[in-house]
C-alpha positions in Angstrom: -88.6 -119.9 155.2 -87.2 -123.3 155.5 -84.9 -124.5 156.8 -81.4 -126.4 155.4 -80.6 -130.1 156.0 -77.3 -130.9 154.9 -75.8 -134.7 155.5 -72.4 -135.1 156.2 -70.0 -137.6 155.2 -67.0 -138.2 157.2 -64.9 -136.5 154.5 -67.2 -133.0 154.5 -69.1 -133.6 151.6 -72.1 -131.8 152.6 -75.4 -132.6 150.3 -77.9 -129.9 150.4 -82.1 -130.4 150.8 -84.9 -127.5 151.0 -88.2 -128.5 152.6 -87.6 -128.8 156.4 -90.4 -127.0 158.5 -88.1 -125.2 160.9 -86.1 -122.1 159.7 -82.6 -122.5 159.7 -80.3 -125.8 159.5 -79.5 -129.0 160.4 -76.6 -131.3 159.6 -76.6 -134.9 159.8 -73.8 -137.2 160.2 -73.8 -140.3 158.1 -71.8 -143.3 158.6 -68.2 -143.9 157.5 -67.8 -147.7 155.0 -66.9 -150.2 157.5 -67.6 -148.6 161.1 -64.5 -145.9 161.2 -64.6 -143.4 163.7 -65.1 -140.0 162.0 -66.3 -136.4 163.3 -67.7 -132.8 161.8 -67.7 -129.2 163.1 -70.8 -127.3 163.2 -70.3 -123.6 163.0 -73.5 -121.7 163.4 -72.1 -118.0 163.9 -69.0 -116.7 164.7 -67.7 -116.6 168.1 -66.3 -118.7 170.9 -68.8 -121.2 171.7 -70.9 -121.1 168.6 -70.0 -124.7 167.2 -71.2 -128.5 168.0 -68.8 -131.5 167.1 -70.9 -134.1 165.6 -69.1 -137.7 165.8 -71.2 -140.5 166.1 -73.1 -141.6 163.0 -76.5 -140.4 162.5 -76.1 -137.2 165.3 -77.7 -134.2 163.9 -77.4 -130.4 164.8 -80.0 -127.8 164.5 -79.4 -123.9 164.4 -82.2 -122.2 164.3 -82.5 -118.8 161.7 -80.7 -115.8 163.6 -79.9 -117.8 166.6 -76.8 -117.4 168.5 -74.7 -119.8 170.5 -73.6 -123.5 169.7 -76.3 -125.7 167.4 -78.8 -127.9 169.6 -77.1 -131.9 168.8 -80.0 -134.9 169.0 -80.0 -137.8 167.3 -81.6 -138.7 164.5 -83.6 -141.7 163.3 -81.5 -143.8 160.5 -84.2 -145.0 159.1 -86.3 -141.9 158.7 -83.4 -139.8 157.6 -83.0 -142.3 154.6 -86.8 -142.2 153.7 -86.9 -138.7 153.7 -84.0 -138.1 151.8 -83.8 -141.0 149.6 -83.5 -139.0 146.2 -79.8 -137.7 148.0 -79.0 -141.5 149.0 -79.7 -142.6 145.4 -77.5 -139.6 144.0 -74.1 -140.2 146.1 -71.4 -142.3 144.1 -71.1 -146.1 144.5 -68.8 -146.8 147.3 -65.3 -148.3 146.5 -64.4 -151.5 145.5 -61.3 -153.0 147.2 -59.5 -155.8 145.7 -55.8 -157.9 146.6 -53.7 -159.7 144.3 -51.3 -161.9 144.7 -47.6 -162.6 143.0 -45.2 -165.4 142.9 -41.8 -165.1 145.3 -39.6 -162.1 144.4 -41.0 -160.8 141.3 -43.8 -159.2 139.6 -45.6 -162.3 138.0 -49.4 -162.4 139.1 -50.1 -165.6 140.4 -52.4 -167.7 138.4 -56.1 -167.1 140.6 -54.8 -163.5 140.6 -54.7 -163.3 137.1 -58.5 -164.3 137.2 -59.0 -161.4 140.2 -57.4 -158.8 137.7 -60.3 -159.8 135.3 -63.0 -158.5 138.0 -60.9 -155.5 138.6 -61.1 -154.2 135.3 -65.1 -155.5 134.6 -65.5 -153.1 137.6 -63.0 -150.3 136.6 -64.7 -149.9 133.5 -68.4 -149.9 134.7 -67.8 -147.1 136.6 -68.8 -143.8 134.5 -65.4 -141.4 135.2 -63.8 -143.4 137.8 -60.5 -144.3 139.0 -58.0 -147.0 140.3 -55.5 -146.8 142.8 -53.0 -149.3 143.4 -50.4 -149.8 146.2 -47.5 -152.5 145.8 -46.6 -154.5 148.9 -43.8 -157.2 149.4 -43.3 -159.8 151.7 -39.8 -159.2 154.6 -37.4 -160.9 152.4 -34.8 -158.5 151.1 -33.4 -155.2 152.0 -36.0 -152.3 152.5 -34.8 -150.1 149.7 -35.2 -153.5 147.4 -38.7 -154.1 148.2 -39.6 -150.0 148.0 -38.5 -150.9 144.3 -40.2 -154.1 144.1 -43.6 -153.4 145.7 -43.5 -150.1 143.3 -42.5 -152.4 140.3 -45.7 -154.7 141.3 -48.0 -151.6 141.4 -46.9 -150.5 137.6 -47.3 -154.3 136.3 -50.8 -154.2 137.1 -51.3 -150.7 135.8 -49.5 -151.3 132.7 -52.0 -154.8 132.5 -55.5 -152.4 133.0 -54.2 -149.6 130.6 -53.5 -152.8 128.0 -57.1 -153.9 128.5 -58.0 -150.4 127.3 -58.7 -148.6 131.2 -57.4 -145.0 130.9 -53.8 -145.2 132.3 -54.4 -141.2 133.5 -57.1 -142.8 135.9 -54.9 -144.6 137.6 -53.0 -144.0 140.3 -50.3 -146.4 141.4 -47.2 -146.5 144.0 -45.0 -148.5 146.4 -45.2 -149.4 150.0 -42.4 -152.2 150.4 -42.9 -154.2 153.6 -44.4 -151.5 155.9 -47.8 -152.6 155.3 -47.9 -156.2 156.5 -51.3 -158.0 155.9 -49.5 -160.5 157.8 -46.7 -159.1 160.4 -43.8 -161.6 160.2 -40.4 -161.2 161.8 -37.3 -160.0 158.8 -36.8 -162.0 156.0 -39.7 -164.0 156.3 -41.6 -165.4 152.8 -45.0 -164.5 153.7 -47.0 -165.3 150.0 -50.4 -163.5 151.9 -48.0 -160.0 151.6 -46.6 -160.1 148.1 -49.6 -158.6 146.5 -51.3 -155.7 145.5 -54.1 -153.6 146.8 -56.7 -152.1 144.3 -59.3 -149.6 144.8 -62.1 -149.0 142.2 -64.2 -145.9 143.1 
């Protein structure tokens, strides 16, 4: 019999490989994009102190076949958990691509080197077999709150509106409005702060 190695990403995608030479399983961990903390629950039979909490990258737990209790945690060599496994590696999606843009004061006018940005955005979009966009409007602190919710949401449909025009399937894209909650740059009210008029896009 052998035994089950499943590798976890942070959000519980489990992928699945035969050929370990220990019955039973073992999970694995991997890293989240850019360092964020992130955890799984091992389960390896019912029952109150049957689980292990895996949360640094690259921890593994091994439940042997028919074994009771919580599943032994080590931790596993990056390297030789990518060699082994490399056909899994090369299957998982291409990670996200993240992109800002920028507008002119109190409107929904890309500004001109965003213009160029928007051009990358859709090379990218449109290279990617079945993906998707998702765009979230932002404004700077000038103006009432309920102005920039309609501005920042305006922003996000100009740019979907521009992608869908260059032929990018408007139903793969998601877009919405975050007025000024998300400072990139936190200012003090009504403060024109160009580095928060923009738009955030994510190809994946």
């Amino acid at each position: 019999m052998s035994a089950r190695l499943f590798l976890c990403m942070p959000v519980a995608l489990a992928l699945l490989l035969a050929g370990c030479s220990t019955p039973g399983a073992r999970v694995v961990l991997l890293p989240q994009e850019g360092g964020a903390p992130s955890a799984v629950v091992v389960r390896a039979k019912a029952g109150p102190g049957a689980e292990a909490v895996l949360s640094q990258p690259y921890q593994r737990a091994t439940a042997a076949s028919g074994a009771s209790g919580a599943p032994t945690v080590d931790q596993a060599d990056p390297a030789k958990v990518q060699a082994e496994n490399r056909a899994l590696f090369e299957m998982a999606p291409p990670r996200p691509q993240r992109y800002t843009l920028y507008f002119d004061a109190g409107g929904t006018v890309l500004t001109a080197e965003s213009q160029k940005v928007l051009e990358e955005v859709l090379a990218a979009a449109l290279a990617r077999s079945g993906g998707d966009v998702v765009i979230t409007g932002h404004t700077d602190t000038v103006g009432s709150g309920l102005s920039n919710d309609a501005l920042s949401a305006q922003r996000a449909q100009q740019v979907r509106q521009m992608l869908a025009e260059r032929q990018f399937p408007a139903a793969r894209i998601e877009a919405a409005g975050r007025g000024e909650r998300d400072l990139a740059v936190p200012t003090a009210d009504e403060v024109d702060e160009p580095r928060n008029r923009r738009v955030t896009v994510e190809v994946r």
